[in-house]
N, C-alpha and C positions, 0 to 999 in steps of 0.2 A: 746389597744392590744400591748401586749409586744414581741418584736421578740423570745426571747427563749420560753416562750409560745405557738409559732409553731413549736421551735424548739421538746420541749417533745411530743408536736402532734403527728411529724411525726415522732418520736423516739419510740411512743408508737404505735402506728399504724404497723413499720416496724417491732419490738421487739415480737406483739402479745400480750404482756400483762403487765400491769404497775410495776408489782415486778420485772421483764425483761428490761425494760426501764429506772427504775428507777437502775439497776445497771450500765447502757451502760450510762448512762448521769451525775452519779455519785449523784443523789438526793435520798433521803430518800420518800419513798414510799407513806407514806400520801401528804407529802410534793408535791411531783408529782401529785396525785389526786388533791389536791387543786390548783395547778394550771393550769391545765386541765378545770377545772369546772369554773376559772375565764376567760381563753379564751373562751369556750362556751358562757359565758355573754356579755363577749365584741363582739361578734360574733353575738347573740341574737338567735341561734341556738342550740340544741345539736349535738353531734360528734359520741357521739358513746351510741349503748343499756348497759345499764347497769342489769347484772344479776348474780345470785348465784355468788357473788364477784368475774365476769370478766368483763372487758370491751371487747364489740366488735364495729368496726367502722359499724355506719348505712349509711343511703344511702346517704346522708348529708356527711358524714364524706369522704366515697369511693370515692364523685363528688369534694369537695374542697382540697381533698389530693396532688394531682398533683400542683393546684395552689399554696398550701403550701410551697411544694417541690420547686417551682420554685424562691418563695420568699426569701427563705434561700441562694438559690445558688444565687441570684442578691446579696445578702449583702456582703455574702461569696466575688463575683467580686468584690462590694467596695470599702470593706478591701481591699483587694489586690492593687487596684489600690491606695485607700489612701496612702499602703505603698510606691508604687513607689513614688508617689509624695513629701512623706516626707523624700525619700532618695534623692530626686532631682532628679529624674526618669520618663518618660512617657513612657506608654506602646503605644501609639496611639500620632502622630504630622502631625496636619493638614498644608499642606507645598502650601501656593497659589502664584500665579508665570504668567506672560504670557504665553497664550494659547503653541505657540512655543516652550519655555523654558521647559514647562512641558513635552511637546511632545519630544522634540529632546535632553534634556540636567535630568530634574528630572525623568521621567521613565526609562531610561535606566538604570540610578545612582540606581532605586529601586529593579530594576534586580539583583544588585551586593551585595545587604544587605542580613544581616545572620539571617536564623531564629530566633534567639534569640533579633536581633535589634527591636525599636521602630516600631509598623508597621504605614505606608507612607501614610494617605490619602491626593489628592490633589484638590484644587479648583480654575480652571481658575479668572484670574482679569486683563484684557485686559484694558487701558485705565488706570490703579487706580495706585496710588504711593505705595512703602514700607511699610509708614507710615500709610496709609490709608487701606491697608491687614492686618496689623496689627493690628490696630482699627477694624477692621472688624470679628477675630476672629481667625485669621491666627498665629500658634504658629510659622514659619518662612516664610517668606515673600520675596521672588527674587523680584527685580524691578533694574531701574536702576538710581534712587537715594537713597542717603542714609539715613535711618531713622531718623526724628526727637525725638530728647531728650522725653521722658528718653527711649525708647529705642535703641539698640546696633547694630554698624555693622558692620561688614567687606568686603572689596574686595572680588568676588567670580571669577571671569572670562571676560578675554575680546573675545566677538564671534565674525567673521567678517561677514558682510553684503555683499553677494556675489553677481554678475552678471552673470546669469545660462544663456547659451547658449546654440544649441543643437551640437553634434557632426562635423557637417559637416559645421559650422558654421565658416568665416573668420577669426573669433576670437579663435576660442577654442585652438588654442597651444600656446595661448601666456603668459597665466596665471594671467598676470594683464594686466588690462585697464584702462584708466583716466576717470574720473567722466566728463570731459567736454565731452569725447567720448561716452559713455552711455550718456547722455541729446543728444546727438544728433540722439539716435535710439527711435526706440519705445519705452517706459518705461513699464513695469506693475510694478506695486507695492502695496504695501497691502491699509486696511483700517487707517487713523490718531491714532487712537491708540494704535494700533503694535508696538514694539520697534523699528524694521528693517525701518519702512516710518517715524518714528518721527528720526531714524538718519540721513535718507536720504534728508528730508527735512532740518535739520538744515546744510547739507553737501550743499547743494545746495544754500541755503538763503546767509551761507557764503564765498560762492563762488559769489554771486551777480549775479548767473543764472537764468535759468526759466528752467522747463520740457517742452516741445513741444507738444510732444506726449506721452499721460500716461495712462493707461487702468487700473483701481482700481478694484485687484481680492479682493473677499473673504476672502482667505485665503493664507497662502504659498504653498501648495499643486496644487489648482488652477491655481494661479501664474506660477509655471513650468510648468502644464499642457499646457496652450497658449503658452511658450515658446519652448513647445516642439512639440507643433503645428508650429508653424512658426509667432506667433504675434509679436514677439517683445522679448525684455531682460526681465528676470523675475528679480528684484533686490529683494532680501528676506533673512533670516538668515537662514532658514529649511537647515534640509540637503539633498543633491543630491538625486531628484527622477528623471525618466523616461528617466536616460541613460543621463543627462544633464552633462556639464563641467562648475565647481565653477571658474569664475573669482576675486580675489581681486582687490578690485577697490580704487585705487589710489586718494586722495581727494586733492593734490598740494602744502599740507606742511609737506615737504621734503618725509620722508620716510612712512605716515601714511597712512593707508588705511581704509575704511570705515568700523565701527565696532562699536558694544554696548557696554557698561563698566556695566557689571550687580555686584549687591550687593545684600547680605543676609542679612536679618536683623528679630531680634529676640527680646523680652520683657528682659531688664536686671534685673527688677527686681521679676521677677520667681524664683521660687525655682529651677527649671532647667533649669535656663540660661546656667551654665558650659556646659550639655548635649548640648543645643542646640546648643552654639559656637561648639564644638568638631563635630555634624553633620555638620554644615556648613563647617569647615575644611573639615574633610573626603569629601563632594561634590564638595570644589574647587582645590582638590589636582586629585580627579577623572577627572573632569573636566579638567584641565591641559593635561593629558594623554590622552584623547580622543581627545580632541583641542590644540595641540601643539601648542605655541605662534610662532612665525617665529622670 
């Protein structure tokens, strides 16, 4: 079965009649008949009654007509999308990232995109490297290391890892606090695969501490939630929920405070790799404006 084959189908079906059809399609009229009569074969159907030299669509023809119609417009997309691709263009980039990052940093960013921009799906990968979203199927990929050869990265953002306290808390006007001070309260913190407990635990290992007391939320939302109960310090990247005050939290060498180094990383060699860098730009220059470095 040949596509333009459905195409004179439904050209003749919509036309009324093959002399009709056969001028809207630009084919010679037998010419048209005979190819009509070879999709019927390859079909193993007929389409339409044939009488006093007219064609009319039979009940066959009436019931697969729609499905026809549908066929043409998928190819019709195709095309389309082959061209984007061959101009170095996606119309659709699947962007996977820490659950967090997607929640607090890529949906907001997708608020700010133009109708006309690539549209944004996203897919959590909590636990997984750059390189490994990438292998996975991921046209750009946040984590926070940098992808392995051959593909590409760039710097996207430093977030900091804050100590959420509730208002009325000893701490809350101080704006930072020492990591040795936090290990001596109650801790919440996420699960080991979180960016925010895999910094907090290298913050700590290299500090040659221990956590005391630590309560392993869920998630970051959670996290605040007890903290805004009265359990203890939520330490998490999210941003401020349920009225809480963002401590930055101090780790002992010199001026640093505890924080992720996220990277974008993309397939260099795609046909829209340029496109992809250039969105990674636009997210880390957004990103900067919403996260002010200090």
């Amino acid at each position: 079965m040949q596509l333009r084959h459905v195409r004179y189908f439904v050209a003749t079906a919509e036309a009324g009649s093959v002399s009709a059809a056969a001028l809207a399609v630009h084919v010679a009229q037998p010419a048209l008949s005979r190819q009509l009569r070879q999709l019927e074969h390859d079909l193993g159907v007929a389409l339409f009654d044939r009488g006093a030299g007219r064609l009319t669509l039979n009940r066959t023809g009436r019931a697969l007509l729609p499905t026809a119609k549908d066929l043409l417009a998928a190819a019709d997309d195709l095309k389309a999308a082959a061209a984007f691709h061959a101009q170095g263009r996606l119309d659709r980039i699947t962007v996977a990232a820490p659950t967090v990052t997607l929640t607090d940093v890529v949906s907001p960013f997708v608020a700010t995109m133009a109708p006309d921009d690539p549209l944004l799906d996203v897919r959590p990968a909590d636990g997984s490297t750059t390189t490994e979203m990438l292998r996975s199927g991921a046209d750009l990929a946040i984590g926070i290391q940098r992808a392995q050869a051959p593909y590409a990265s760039r710097p996207l953002a430093v977030l900091p890892v804050w100590a959420y306290v509730p208002a009325d808390d000893p701490w809350s006007s101080r704006g930072r606090v020492e990591l040795a001070e936090v290990l001596e309260r109650h801790v919440i913190g996420l699960p080991p695969t979180y960016t925010a407990r895999e910094a907090l635990d290298s913050a700590v290992a290299a500090a040659g501490a221990g956590i005391a007391h630590f309560t392993e939320a869920a998630n970051g939302t959670i996290a605040q939630a007890l903290a805004a109960a009265g359990r203890g310090v939520a330490v998490v990247s999210d941003d401020a929920r349920f009225d809480l005050v963002p401590l930055a939290i101090s780790t002992g060498t010199g001026t640093g405070v505890l924080s992720i180094n996220l990277v974008a990383g993309w397939d260099s060699r795609t046909v829209a790799a340029a496109e992809l860098e250039s969105l990674a730009d636009r997210l880390a220059t957004w990103v900067l404006r919403r996260y002010p470095q200090e």
